[in-house]
C-alpha positions as CSV (number, residue, x, y, z in Angstrom):
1,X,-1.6,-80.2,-120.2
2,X,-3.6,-77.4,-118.7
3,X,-4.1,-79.4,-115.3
4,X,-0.1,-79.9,-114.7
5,X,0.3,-75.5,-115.5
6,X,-2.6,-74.5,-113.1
7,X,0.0,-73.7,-110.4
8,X,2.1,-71.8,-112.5
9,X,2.6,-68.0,-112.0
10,X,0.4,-66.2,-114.4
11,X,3.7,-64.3,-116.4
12,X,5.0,-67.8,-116.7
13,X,1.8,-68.7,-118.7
14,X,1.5,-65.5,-120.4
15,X,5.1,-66.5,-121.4
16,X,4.3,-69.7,-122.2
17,X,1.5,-68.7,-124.5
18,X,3.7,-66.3,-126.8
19,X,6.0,-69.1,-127.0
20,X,3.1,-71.4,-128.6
21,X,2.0,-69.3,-130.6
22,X,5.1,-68.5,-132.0
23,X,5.5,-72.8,-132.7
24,X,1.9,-72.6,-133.9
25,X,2.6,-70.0,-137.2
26,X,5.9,-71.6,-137.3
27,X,4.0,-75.5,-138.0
28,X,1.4,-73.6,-140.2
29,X,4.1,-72.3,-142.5
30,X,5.7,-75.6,-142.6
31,X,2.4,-76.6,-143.5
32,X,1.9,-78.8,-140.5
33,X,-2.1,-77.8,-139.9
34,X,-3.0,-80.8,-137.9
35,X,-0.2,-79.4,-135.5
36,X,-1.0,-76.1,-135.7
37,X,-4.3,-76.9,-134.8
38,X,-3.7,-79.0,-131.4
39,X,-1.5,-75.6,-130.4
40,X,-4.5,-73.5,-130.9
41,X,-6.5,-75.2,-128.7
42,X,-3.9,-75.4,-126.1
43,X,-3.9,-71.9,-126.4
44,X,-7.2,-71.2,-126.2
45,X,-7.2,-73.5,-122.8
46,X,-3.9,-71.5,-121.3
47,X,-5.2,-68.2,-122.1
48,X,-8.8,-69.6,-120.4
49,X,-6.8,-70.0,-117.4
50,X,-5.0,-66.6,-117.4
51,X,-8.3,-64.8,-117.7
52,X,-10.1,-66.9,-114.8
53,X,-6.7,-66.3,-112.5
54,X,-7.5,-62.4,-112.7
């Protein structure tokens, strides 16, 4: 997934990774870890990006 947003402007991922996290304490509630879990490390990947773009 990372790959396929490298273009993207960095607001757009900043955007996208306050949108994820959002879904991520959303699945956690709902009790869906495994799923929280896969969005945390997406996360962790985006925000990778963002801070190598600067």
């Amino acid at each position: 997934m990372v790959e396929e947003l490298k273009n993207l402007p960095e607001n757009e991922l900043g955007r996208l990774v306050q949108t994820l996290e959002e879904e991520m304490h959303t699945a956690a509630e709902e009790l869906r870890f495994e799923y929280a879990a896969r969005l945390r490390d997406e996360i962790k990947e985006l925000r990778r990006e963002l801070r190598d773009a600067r």
